[in-house]
C-alpha positions as a LaTeX table, in Angstrom:
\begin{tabular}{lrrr}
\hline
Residue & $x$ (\AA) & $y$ (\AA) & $z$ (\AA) \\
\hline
Unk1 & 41.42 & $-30.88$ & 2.97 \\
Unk2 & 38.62 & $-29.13$ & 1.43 \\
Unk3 & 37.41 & $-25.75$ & 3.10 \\
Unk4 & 34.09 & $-23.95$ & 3.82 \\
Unk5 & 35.33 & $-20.76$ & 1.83 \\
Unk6 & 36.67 & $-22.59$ & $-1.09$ \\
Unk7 & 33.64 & $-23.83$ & $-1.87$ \\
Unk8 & 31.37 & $-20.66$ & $-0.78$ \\
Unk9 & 33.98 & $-18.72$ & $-2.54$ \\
Unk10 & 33.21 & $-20.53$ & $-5.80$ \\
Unk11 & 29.23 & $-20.66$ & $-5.15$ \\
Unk12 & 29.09 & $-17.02$ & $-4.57$ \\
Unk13 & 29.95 & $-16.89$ & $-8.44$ \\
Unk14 & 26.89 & $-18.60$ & $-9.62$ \\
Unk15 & 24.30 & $-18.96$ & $-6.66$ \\
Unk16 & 22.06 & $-15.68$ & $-6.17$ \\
Unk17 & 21.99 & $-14.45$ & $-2.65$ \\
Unk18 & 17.98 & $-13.82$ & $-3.02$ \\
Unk19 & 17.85 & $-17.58$ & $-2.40$ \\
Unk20 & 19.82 & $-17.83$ & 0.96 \\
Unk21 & 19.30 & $-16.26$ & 4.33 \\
Unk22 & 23.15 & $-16.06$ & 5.33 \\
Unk23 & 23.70 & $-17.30$ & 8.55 \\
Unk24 & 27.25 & $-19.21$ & 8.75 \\
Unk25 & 30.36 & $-19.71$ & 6.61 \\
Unk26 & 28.95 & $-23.57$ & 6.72 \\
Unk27 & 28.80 & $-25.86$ & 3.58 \\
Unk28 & 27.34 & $-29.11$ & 4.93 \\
Unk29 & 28.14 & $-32.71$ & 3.48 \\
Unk30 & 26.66 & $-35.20$ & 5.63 \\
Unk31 & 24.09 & $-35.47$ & 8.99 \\
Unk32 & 22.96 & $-37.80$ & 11.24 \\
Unk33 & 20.40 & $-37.85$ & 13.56 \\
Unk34 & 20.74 & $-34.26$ & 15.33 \\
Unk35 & 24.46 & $-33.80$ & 14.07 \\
Unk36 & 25.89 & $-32.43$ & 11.28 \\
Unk37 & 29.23 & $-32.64$ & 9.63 \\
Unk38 & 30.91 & $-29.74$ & 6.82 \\
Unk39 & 33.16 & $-29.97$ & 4.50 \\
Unk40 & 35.97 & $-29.83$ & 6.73 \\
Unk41 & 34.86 & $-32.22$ & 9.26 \\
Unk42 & 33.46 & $-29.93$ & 11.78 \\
Unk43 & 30.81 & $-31.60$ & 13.87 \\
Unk44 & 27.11 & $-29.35$ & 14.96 \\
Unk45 & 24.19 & $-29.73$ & 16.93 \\
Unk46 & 21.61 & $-28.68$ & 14.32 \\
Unk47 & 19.18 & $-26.33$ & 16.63 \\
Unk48 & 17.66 & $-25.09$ & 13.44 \\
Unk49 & 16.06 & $-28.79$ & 11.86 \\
Unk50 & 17.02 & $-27.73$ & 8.70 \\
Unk51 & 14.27 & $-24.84$ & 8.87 \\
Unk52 & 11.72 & $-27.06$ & 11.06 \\
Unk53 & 12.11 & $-29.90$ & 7.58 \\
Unk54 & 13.68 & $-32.57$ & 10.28 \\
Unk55 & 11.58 & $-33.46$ & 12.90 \\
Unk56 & 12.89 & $-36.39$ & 12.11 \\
Unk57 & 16.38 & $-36.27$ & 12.23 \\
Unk58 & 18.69 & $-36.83$ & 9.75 \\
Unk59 & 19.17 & $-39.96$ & 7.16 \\
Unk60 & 16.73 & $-41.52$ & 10.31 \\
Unk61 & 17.53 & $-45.50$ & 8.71 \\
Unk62 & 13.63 & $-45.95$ & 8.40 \\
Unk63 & 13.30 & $-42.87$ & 6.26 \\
Unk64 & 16.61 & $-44.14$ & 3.94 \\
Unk65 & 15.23 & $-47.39$ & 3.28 \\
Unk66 & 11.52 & $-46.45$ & 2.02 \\
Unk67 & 13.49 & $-43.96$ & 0.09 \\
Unk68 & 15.13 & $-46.53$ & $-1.36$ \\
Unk69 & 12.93 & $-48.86$ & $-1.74$ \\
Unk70 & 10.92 & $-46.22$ & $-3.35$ \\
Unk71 & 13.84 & $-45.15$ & $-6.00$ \\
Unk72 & 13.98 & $-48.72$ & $-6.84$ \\
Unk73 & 10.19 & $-49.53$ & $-7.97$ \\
Unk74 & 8.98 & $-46.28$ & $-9.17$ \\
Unk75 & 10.76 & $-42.60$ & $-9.14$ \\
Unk76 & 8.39 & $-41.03$ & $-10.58$ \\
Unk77 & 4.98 & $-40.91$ & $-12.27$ \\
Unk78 & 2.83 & $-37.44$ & $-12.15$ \\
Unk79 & 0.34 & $-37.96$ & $-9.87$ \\
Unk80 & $-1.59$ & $-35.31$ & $-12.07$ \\
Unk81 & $-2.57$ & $-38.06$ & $-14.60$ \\
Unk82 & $-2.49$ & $-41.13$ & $-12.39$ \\
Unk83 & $-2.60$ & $-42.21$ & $-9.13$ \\
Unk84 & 0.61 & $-44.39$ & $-7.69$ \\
Unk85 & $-0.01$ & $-46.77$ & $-5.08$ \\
Unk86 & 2.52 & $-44.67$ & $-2.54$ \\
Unk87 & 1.07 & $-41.15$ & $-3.09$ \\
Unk88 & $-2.79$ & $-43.25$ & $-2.48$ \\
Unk89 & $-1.51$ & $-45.00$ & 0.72 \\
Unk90 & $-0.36$ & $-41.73$ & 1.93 \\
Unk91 & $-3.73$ & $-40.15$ & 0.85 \\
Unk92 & $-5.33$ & $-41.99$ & 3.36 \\
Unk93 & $-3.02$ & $-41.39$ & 6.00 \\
Unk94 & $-3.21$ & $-37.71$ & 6.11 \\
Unk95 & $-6.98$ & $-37.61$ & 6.29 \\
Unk96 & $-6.96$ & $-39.16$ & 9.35 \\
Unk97 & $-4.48$ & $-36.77$ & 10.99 \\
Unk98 & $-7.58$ & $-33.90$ & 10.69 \\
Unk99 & $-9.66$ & $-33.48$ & 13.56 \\
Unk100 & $-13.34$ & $-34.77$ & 13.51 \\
Unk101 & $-13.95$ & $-37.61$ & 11.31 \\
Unk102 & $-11.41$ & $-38.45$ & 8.28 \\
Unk103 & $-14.92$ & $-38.91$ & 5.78 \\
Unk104 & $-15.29$ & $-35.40$ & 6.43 \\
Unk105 & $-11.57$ & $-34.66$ & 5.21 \\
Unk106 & $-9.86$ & $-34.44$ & 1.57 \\
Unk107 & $-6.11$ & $-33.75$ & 0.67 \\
Unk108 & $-4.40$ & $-32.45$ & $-1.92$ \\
Unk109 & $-0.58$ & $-32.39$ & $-2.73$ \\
Unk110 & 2.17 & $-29.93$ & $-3.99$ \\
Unk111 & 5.60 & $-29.59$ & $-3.49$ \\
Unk112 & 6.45 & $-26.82$ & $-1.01$ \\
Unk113 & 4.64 & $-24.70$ & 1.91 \\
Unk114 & 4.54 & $-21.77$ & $-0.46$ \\
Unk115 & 2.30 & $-23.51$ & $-3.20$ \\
Unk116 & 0.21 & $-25.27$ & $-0.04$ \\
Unk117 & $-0.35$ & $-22.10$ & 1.26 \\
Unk118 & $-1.16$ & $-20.71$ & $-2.28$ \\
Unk119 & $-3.77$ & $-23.76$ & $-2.73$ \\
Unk120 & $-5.48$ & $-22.66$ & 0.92 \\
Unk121 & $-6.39$ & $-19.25$ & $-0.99$ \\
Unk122 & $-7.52$ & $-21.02$ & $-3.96$ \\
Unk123 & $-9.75$ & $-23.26$ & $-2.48$ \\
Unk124 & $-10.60$ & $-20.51$ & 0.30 \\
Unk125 & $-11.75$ & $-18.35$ & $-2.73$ \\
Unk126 & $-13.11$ & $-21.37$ & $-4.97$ \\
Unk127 & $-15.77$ & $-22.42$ & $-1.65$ \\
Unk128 & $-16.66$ & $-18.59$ & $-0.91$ \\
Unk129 & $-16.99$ & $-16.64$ & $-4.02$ \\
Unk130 & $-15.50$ & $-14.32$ & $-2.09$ \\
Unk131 & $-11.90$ & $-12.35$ & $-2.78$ \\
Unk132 & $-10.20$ & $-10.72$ & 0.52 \\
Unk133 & $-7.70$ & $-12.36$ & 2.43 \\
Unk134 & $-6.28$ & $-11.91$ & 5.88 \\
Unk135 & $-3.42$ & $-12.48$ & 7.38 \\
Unk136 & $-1.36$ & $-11.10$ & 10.57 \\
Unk137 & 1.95 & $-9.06$ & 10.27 \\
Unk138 & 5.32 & $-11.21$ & 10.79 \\
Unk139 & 3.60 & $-14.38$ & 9.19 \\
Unk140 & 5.85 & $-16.36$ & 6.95 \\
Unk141 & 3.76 & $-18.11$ & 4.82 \\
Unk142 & 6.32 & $-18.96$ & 1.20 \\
Unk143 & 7.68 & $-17.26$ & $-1.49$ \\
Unk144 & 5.31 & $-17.76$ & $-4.52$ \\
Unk145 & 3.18 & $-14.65$ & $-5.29$ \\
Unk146 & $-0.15$ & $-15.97$ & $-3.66$ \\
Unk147 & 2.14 & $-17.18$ & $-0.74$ \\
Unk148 & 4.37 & $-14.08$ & 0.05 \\
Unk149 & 1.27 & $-12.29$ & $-0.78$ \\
Unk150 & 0.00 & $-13.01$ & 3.10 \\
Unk151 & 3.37 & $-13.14$ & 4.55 \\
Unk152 & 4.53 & $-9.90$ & 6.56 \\
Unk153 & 7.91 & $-10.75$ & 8.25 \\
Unk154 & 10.41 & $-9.21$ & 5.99 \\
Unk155 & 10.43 & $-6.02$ & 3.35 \\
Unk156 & 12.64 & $-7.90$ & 1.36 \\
Unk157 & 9.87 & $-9.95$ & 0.97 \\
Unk158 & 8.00 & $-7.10$ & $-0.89$ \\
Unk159 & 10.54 & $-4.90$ & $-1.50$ \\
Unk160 & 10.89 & $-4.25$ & $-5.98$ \\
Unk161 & 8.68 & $-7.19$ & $-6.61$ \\
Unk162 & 5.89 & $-5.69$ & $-6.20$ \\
Unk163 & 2.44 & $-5.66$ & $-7.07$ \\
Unk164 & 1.97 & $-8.42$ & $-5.06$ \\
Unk165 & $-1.52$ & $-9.76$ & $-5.51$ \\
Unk166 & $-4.77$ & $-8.16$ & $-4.73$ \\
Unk167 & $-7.25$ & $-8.85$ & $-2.00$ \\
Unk168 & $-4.76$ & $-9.10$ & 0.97 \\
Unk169 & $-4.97$ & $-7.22$ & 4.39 \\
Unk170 & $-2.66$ & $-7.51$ & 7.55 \\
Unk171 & $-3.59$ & $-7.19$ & 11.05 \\
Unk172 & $-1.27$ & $-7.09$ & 13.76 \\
Unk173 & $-0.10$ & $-10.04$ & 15.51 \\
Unk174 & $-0.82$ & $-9.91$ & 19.80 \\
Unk175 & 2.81 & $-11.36$ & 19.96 \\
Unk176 & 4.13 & $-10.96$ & 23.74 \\
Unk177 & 5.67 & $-7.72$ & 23.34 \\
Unk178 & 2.58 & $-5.88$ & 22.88 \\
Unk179 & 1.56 & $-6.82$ & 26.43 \\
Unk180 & 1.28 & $-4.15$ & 28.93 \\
Unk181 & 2.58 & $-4.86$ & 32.46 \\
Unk182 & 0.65 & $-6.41$ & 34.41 \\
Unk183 & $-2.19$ & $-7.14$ & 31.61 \\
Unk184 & $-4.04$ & $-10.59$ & 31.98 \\
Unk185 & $-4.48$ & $-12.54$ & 29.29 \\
Unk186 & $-8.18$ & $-11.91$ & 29.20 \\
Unk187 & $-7.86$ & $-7.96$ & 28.79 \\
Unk188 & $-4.52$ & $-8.79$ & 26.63 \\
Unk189 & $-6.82$ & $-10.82$ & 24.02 \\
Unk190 & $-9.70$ & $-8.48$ & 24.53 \\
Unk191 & $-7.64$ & $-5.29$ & 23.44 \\
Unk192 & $-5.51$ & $-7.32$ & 20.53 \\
Unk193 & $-8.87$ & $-8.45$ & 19.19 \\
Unk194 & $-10.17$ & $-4.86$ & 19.39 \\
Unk195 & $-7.29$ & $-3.81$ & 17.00 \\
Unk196 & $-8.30$ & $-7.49$ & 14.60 \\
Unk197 & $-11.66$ & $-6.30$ & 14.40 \\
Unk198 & $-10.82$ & $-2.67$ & 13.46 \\
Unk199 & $-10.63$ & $-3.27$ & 9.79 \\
Unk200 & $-13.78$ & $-4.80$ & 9.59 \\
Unk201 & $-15.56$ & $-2.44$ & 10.94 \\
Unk202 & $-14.04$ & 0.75 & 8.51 \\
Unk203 & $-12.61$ & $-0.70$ & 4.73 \\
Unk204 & $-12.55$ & $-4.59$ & 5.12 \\
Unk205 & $-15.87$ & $-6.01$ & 4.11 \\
Unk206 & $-16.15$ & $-9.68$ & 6.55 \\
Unk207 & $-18.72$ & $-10.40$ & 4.10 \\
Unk208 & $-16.25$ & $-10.24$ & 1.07 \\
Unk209 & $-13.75$ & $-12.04$ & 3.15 \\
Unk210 & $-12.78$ & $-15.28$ & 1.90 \\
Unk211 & $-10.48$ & $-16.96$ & 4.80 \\
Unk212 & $-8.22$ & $-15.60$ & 7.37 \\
Unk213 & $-4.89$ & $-17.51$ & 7.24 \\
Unk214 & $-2.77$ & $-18.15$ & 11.00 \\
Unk215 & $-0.04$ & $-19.66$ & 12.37 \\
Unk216 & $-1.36$ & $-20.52$ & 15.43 \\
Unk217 & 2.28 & $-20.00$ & 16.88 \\
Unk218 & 4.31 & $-17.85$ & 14.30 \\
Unk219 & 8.00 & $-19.98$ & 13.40 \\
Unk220 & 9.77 & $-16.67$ & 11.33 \\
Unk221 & 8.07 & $-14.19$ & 13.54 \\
Unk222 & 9.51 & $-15.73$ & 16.44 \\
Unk223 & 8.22 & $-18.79$ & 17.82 \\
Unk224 & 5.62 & $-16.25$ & 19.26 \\
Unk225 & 1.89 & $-17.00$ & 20.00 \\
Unk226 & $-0.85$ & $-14.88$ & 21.66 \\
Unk227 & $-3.18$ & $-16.64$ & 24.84 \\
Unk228 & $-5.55$ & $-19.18$ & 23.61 \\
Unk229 & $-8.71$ & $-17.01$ & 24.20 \\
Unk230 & $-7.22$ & $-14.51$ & 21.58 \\
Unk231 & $-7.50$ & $-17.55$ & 18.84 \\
Unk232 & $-10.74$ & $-18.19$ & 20.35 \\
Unk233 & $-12.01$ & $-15.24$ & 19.46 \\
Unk234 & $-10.97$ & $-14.79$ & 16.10 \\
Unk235 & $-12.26$ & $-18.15$ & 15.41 \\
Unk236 & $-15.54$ & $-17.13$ & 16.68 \\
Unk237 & $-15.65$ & $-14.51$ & 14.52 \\
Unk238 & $-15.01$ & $-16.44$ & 11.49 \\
Unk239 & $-17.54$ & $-18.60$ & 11.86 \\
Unk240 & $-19.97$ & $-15.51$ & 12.56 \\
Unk241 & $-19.00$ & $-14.15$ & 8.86 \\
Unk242 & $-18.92$ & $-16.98$ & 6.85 \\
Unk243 & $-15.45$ & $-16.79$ & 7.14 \\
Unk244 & $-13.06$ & $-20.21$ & 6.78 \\
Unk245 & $-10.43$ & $-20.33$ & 8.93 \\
Unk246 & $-6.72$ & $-21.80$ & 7.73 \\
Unk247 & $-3.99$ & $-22.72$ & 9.88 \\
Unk248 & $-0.53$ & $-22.58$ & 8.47 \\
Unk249 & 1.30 & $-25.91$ & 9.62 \\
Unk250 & 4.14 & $-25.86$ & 7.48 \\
Unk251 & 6.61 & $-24.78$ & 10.13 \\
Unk252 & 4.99 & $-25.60$ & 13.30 \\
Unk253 & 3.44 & $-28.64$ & 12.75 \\
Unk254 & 4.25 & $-32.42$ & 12.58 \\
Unk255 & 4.87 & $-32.74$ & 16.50 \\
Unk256 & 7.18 & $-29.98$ & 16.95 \\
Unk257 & 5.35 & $-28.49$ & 19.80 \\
Unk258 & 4.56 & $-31.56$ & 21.60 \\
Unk259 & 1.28 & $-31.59$ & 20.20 \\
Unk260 & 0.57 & $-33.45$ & 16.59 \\
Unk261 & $-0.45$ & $-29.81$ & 15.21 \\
Unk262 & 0.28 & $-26.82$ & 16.78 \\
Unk263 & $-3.35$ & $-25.59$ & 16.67 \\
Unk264 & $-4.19$ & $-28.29$ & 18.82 \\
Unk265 & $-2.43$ & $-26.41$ & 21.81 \\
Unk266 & $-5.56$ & $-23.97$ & 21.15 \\
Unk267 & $-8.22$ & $-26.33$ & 20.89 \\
Unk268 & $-8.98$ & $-24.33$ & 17.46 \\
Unk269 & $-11.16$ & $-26.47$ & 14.51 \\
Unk270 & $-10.09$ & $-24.84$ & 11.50 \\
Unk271 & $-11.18$ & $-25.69$ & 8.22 \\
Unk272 & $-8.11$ & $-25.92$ & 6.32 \\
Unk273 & $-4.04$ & $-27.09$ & 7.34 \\
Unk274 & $-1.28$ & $-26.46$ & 5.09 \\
Unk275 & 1.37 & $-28.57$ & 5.43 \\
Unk276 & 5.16 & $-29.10$ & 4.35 \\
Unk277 & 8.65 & $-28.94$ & 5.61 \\
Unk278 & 8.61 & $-31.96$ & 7.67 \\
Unk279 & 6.39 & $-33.68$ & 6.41 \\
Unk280 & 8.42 & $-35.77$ & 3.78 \\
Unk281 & 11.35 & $-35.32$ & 6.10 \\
Unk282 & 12.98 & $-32.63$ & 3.79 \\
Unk283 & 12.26 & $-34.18$ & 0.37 \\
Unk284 & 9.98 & $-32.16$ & $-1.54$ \\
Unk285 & 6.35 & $-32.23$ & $-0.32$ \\
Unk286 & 3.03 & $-30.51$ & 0.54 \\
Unk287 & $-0.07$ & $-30.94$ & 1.25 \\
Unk288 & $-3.65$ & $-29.19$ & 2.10 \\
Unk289 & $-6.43$ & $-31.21$ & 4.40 \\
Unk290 & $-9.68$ & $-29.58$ & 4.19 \\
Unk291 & $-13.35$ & $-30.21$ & 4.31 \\
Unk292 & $-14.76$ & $-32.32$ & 1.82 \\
Unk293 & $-17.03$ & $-29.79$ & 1.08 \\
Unk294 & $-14.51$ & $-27.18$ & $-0.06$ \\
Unk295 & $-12.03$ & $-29.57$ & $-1.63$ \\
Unk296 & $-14.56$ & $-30.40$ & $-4.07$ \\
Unk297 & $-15.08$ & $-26.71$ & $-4.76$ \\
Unk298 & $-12.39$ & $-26.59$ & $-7.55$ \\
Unk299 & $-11.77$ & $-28.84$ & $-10.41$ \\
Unk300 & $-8.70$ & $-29.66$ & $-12.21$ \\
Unk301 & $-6.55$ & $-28.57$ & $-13.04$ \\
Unk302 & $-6.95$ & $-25.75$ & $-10.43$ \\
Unk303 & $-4.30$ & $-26.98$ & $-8.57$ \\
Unk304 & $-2.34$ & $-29.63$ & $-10.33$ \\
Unk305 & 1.47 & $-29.97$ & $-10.02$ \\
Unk306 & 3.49 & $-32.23$ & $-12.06$ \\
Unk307 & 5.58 & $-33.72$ & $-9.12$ \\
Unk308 & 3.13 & $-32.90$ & $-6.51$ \\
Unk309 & 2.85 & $-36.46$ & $-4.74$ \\
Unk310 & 6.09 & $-37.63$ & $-6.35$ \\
Unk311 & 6.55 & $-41.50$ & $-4.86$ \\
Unk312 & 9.53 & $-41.11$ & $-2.94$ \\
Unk313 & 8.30 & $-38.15$ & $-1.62$ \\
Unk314 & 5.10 & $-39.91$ & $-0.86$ \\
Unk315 & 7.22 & $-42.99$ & 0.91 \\
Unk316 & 9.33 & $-40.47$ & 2.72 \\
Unk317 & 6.03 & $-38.94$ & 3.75 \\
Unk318 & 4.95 & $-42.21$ & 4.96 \\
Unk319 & 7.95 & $-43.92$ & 6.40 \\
Unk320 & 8.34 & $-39.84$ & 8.51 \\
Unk321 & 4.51 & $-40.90$ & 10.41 \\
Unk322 & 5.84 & $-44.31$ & 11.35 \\
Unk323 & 8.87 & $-42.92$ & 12.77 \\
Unk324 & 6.75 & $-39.93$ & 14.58 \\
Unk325 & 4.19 & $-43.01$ & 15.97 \\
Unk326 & 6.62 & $-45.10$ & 16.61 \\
Unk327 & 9.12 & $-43.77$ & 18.70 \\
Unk328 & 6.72 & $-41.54$ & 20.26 \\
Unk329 & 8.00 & $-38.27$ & 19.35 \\
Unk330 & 5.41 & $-35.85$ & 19.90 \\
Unk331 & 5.26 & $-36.95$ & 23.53 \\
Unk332 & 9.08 & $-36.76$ & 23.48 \\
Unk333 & 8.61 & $-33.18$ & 22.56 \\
Unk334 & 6.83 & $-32.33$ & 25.20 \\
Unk335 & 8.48 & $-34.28$ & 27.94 \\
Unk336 & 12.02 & $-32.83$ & 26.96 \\
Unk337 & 10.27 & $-29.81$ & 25.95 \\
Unk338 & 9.63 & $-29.37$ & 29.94 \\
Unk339 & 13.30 & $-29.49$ & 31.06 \\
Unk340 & 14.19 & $-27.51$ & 28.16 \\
Unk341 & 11.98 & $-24.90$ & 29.49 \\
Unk342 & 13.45 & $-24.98$ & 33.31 \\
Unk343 & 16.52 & $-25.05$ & 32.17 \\
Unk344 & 16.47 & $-22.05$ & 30.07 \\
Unk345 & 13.98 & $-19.79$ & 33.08 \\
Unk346 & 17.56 & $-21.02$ & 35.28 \\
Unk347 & 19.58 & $-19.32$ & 32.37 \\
Unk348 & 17.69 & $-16.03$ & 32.61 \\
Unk349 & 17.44 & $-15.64$ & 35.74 \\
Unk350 & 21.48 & $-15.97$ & 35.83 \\
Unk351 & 22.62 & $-13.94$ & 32.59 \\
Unk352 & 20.81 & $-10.09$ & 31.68 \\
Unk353 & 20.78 & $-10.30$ & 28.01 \\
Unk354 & 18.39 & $-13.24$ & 27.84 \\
Unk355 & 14.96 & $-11.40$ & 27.38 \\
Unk356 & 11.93 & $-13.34$ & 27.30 \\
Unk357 & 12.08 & $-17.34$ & 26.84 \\
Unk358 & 8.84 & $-19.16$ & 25.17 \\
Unk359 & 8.78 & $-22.98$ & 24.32 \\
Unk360 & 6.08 & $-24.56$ & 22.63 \\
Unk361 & 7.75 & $-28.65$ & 23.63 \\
Unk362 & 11.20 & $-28.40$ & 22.01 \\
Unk363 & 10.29 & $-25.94$ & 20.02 \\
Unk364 & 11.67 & $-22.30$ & 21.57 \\
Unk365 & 12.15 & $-18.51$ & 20.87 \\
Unk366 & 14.80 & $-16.79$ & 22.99 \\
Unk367 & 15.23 & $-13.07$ & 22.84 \\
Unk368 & 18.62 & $-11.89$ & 23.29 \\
Unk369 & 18.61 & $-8.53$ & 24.44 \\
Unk370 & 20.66 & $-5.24$ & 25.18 \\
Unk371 & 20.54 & $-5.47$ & 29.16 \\
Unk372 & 20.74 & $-1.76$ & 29.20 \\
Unk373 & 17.98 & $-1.04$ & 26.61 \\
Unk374 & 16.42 & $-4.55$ & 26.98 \\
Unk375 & 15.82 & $-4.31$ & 23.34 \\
Unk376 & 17.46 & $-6.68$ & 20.72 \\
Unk377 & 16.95 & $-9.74$ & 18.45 \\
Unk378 & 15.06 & $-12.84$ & 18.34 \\
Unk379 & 16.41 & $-16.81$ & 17.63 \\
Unk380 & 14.50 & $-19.27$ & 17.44 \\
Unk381 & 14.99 & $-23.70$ & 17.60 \\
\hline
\end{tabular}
């Protein structure tokens, strides 16, 4: 029988360990639905969705077939040059997942959340003639240079690959553990937007500011996200400045916090999405919704990707919103997303080194904690 190690053993010879976050001596071969199966037969409930790229499931039999179906007719023609029928249907689709009306709504593809996030700042810049971009500290938002650029969750994300680009500031996030005891939301949003408006009002030009980028509810950072009136407020002030406001969807979104998009559980409006992951089920694919007006700020080929919109992706895409629609899943997320959360408030009040417990539907962050210190790590699911 084939081992874990033998193979890891042999990988570790040619893979670079840049590209990995290590977590377990796991090589996986095959998945279905919420279980996974290695090399050596070992069965697991995948808590992690394949980095939130599953909402899905896995090989859902939907999914397979318009993948095949796909692979059969077309594999691939660049969308760059021509449209294909898929990556046209799907077009249409995703415009009418932004709020408001879909005339007011373009898209535009690519093939990961990094380069999605990298076209927000594009187009951000493109609409505004304007340069500075801000984002909060322990956002994840990809690895490209425009992309890891606003992220803020890891110095080995900045750490002897440096300069990164230009034109980015970080304010801090108002994730839970900032809260003093006892502090109400209000005076808890009040006092974290204090600190967000700081560098405005001493280096950080709003005027020169081209977007400010979110996660509405930070995945890497924690499955973390601050009251609602905090977003509020920052939103507000956007708007005051000219300012366009992007929400990062890449990790949250696509029902995962029983809510289509995770800004919706903020009642925010924002004028771009970046989306990924999920969104293709795994298979390579990304996209950007934003307003007409600013999609049409840039021409090509600002941001044109040979296998951006690939058909199989595109039928993946496609086949993924059925499934969602379908079987109801973003109401299943928050249905199950309510016992999840009673069961785990039963599990800390029983065991010390559970720390605080937030879930967003199925979606979750549990700190485990020192019970002495009451300090320690984060997971999230």
């Amino acid at each position: 029988m084939v081992e874990n190690n033998d193979i890891l053993n042999q990988e570790e010879q040619n893979f670079a360990g840049a590209g990995r976050v290590y977590y377990f001596d796991v090589v996986l071969d095959s998945g279905k639905g919420a279980i996974l199966k290695d090399v050596a037969g070992n069965e697991y409930i995948d808590l992690l969705a394949s980095a939130s790229a599953t909402n899905t499931g896995h090989a859902h039999p939907k999914i397979v077939k318009a993948i095949k179906e796909q692979a059969e007719k077309l594999i691939h023609y660049t969308p760059a040059y021509f449209a294909t029928s898929t990556e046209a249907k799907l077009a249409s689709e995703l415009v009418k997942l932004a709020p408001g009306d879909e005339e007011d709504w373009m898209v535009v593809f690519g093939n990961s959340g990094s380069d999605a996030n990298d076209a927000v700042i594009k187009f951000a810049r493109g609409y505004t003639g304007r340069t500075n971009v801000v984002s909060f500290v322990g956002a994840y938002h990809g690895s490209t240079y425009g992309s890891i650029s606003a992220s803020a969750v890891s110095l080995n994300m900045t750490r002897k690959i440096g300069p990164l680009l230009p034109g980015f500031y970080k304010v801090p996030f108002p994730s839970p553990d900032k809260r003093l005891p006892g502090e109400s939301d209000a005076d808890f949003s009040e006092r974290l937007f204090a600190e967000f408006k700081e560098p405005f009002e001493n280096y950080l030009p709003a005027e020169e500011t081209a977007v400010i980028m979110i996660e509405a509810i930070q995945g890497d950072g924690g499955i973390m996200a601050p009251p609602a009136g905090y977003w509020q407020k920052v939103a507000a002030f956007a708007h005051e400045h000219g300012i366009l406001l992007a929400v990062d969807e890449v990790n949250q979104g696509y029902g995962r916090t029983g809510k289509f998009w995770s800004f919706e559980n903020f009642d925010l409006q924002p004028d771009l999405i970046a989306m990924g992951k999920s969104m293709a089920s795994g298979l390579p694919l990304s996209a950007v919704l934003g307003r007409r007006e600013i999609m049409q700020s840039l021409d090509a080929p600002a941001n044109v990707y040979t296998t951006a919109g690939n058909p199989i992706s595109a039928a993946s895409a496609l086949a993924t919103l059925d499934v969602i629609k379908s079987e109801n899943l973003v109401a299943r997320s928050a249905e199950l997303g309510k016992f999840a959360k009673k069961f785990f408030a039963k599990e800390q009040a029983a065991f010390d080194f559970i720390g605080d417990v937030r879930l967003y539907g199925l979606n979750g962050g549990i700190d485990i904690i020192d019970p002495e210190t009451g300090l320690g790590g984060r997971t999230s699911h």
